[in-house]
Every structure is written in structure tokens, then in C-alpha cells.
C-alpha positions in Angstrom: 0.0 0.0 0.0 1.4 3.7 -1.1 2.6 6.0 1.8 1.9 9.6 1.1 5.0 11.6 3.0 4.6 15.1 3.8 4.8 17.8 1.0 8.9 19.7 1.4 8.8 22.5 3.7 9.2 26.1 2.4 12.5 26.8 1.2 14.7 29.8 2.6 15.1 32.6 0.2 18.1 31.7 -2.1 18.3 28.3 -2.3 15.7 27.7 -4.6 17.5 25.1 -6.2 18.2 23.1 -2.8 16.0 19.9 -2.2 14.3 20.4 0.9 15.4 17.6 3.0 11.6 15.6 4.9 12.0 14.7 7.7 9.6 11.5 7.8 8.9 7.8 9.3 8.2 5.3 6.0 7.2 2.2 6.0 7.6 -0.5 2.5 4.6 -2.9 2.4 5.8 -4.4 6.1 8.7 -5.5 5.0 11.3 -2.5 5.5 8.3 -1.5 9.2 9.4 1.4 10.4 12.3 3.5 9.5 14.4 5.9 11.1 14.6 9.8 10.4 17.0 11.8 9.1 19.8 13.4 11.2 23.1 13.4 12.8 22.1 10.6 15.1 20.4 8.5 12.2 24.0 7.6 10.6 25.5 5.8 13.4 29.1 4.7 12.4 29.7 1.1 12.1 33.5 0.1 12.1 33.7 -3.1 10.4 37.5 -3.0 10.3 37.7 -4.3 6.6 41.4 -3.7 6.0 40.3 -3.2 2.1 38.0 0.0 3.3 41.2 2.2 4.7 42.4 3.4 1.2 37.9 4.9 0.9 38.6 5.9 4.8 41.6 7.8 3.6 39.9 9.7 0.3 36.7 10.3 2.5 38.8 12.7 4.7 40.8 13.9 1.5 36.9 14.9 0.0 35.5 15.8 3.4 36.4 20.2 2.8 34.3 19.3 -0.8 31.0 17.9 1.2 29.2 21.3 1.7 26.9 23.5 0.0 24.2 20.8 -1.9 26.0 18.0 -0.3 26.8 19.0 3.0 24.6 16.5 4.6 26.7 13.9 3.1 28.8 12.2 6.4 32.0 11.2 5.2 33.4 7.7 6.5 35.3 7.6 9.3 36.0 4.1 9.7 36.4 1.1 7.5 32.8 -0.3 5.9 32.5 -2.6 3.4 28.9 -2.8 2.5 27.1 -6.2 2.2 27.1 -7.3 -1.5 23.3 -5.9 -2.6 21.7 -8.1 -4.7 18.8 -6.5 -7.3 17.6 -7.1 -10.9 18.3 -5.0 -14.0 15.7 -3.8 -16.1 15.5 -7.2 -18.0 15.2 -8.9 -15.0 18.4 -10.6 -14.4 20.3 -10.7 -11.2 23.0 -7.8 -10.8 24.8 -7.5 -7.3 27.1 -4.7 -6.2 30.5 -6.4 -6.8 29.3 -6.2 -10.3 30.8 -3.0 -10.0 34.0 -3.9 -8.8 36.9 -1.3 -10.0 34.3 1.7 -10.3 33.5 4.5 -8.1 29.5 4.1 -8.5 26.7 6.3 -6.1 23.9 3.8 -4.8 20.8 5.3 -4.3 17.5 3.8 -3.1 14.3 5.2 -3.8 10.5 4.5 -4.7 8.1 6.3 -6.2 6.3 6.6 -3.3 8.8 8.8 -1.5 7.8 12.3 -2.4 11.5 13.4 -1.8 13.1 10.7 -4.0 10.9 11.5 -7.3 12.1 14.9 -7.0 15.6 14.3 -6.1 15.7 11.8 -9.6 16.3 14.3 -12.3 19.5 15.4 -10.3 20.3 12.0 -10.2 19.5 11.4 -13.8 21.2 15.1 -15.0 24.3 13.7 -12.8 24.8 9.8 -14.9 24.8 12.0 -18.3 27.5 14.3 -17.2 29.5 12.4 -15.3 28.4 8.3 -16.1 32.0 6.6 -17.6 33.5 3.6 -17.2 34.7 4.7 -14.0 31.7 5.7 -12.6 27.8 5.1 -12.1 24.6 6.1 -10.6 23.3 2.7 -9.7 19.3 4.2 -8.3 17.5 1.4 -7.2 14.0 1.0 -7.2 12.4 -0.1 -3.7 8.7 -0.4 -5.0 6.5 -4.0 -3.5 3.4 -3.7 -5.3 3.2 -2.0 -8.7 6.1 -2.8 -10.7 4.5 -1.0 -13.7 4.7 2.0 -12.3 8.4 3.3 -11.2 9.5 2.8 -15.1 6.1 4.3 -16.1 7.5 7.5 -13.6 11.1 7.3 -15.0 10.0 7.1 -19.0 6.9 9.8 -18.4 9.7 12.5 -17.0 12.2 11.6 -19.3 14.7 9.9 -17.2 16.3 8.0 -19.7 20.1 8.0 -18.8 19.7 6.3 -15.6 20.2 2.2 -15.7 17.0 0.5 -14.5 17.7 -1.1 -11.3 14.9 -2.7 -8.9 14.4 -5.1 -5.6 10.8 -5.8 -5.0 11.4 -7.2 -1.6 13.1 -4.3 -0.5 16.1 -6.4 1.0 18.6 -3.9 0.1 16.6 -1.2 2.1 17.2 -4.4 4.7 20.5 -4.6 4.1 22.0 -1.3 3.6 20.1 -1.0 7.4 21.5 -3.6 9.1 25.1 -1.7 9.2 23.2 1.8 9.7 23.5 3.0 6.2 19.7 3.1 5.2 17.5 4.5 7.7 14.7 6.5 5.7 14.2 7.4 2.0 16.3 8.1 -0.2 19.2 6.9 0.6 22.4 7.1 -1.0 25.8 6.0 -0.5 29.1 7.0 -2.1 31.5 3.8 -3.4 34.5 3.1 -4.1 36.4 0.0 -6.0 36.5 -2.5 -3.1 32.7 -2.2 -2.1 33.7 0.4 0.5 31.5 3.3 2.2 33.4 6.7 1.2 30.7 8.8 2.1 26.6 8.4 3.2 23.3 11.1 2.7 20.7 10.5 4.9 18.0 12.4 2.2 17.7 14.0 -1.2 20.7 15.9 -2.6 21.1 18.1 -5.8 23.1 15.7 -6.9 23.9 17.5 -10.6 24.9 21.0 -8.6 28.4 22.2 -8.9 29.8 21.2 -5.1 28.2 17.5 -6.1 30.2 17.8 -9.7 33.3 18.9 -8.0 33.1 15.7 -5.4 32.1 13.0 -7.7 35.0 13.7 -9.9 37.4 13.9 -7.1 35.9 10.8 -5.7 36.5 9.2 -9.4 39.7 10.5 -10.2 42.1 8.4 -8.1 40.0 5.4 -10.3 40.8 7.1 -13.4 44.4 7.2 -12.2 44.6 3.7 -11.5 45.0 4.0 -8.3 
């Protein structure tokens, strides 16, 4: 059953462009119950320790003086995380899983069309894999919807959101997942990277994601990739 969220607060005069950030408890046909809201105190660090997550622990704090402006809410890691290995399907249905993306910087995102705040945070997100989508990087946005699975590629094709892949989990158990280690706690959700599978950085709500302090993260995010580093 659809959950209607409340509409984005009034923005502040000059950032018109911003995406108001909703504060807001979801729930995903009783599977995802109850979900945490936004803040400071909804991203609880989880040190897993992974010795292959210091090199993203490292660049996070490198990228940190970047994550302000239309990302400042991003919270840059602080200790290794490697996330669990999401498994979705592609748009043809076939079973993709994050280490699919091995060797590429790539920005997960979860949303549904449900969530007021992710439909209008998705043309960012979209503007954002045209500019900057390369073999080194991706927006991998994946759809969280349990019922009608019509309807998120009927609101992706009816706004023109065509250079986004098509990524879905009708279950919702990367919502699950992406939870269990404190990374998902509300809608959207995204999560920067890198290579290894690693957390560089975590948004706890909708970003303008094709803005200039985004741009000038992403790439510096992607370039030691690029490098071969």
C-alpha cells in the first residue's frame, strides 16, 4: 500500500535550487516497518575493520572540505565499511549484485516512487549519470517499490529519465541490508563507493546531486579510479 509523506517544507530565500530535506517515518509494504529519520544521530558509524576499506577511509577525509553546500549532509566515513554485497535485478530482470561494479567508483541510491523526496531528487540523479556516467563511474538508483512494478519505469519514461540504468528489488532487501550496518534509515538513501565495495561517504536524504559542489566531489571521488589507483 502507497505511503503519502509530507509535502517539502518552504525553502529559505536563495536556495531555490536546494532539495528540501523531509523529515519523515516510511514504512515499505511491512517488509522495511518502520524507518528511522533523518539526522546526525540517524547515521551511526559502524566500524567493520575491513582492512580493504582504509584506502575509501583515507579519500573520505581527503573529500570531506568538498562535502558542503548541496552535499553538505553527506557524512564522510570515518571508519572502514564494506557494504554487504546488494543483490537486485536489472531492467531485463536478471540478477545484478554490487560487486558487479567492482573497479568503479559508483553512487547507490534507493528510492520508490512513493517517497515524495526521491521523485524529486531523480532528475539530479539522472542530469548527474549523463554528465558524469563513464567507465569509471555510475549512478546505480535502485527502485524499492513491492506492489506495482509498472509503475516506477512508467515514472522514469513519463519525466524523461532515460540515462539512468534501471535497477529494482521488489522485496526491499537492500533497504534491509544497507540498514542492518546503519546506512539506510529513511528514503532516499544514497551512498558513495569506491572500488573495493567500500563506504566513502553516506546522505541521509535528497541531494542536488547534478549541482556544482556534487560535480566537483564525484569527480574527485573518481579520479584516483581514473588514475589507477
Amino acid at each position: 500500500m502507497d505511503e503519502t509523506l509530507p509535502d517539502p517544507a518552504p525553502q529559505r530565500p536563495g536556495a531555490s535550487r536546494r532539495i528540501p530535506i523531509i523529515v519523515a517515518v516510511v514504512a515499505v509494504g511491512g517488509l522495511i516497518g518502520l524507518a528511522g529519520v533523518y539526522g546526525i544521530a540517524g547515521l551511526k558509524r559502524n566500524a567493520s575493520g575491513d582492512p580493504a576499506c582504509r584506502a575509501a577511509v583515507n579519500l573520505a577525509q581527503k573529500l570531506a572540505p568538498l562535502a558542503h553546500g548541496e552535499v553538505a549532509a553527506l557524512t564522510m566515513a570515518t571508519a572502514p565499511l564494506k557494504l554487504p554485497d546488494l543483490a537486485f535485478e536489472d531492467a531485463g530482470g536478471q540478477p545484478k549484485k554490487l560487486s558487479d561494479w567492482r573497479g568503479r567508483t559508483i553512487l547507490v541510491n534507493l528510492w520508490a516512487t512513493w517517497c515524495v523526496p526521491c521523485r524529486k531528487e531523480m532528475p539530479a540523479l539522472d542530469n548527474l549519470q549523463a554528465k558524469l556516467g563513464s567507465a569509471n563511474f555510475e549512478v546505480v538508483a535502485i527502485n524499492i517499490d513491492t506492489r506495482d512494478h509498472d509503475k516506477p519505469k512508467k515514472f522514469l519514461q513519463d519525466e524523461k529519465l532515460t540515462r539512468l540504468g534501471y535497477f529494482s528489488d521488489a522485496k526491499a532487501r537492500v533497504f534491509q541490508d544497507l540498514k542492518s550496518v546503519g546506512r539506510a534509515l529513511g528514503m532516499p538513501t544514497s551512498v558513495l563507493v569506491d572500488g573495493n565495495g567500500c563506504e566513502i561517504g553516506t546522505i541521509a536524504g535528497p541531494a542536488e546531486w547534478d549541482s556544482d559542489d556534487a560535480m566537483k566531489l564525484i569527480k574527485a571521488a573518481v579520479k584516483p579510479v581514473a588514475a589507477g589507483l
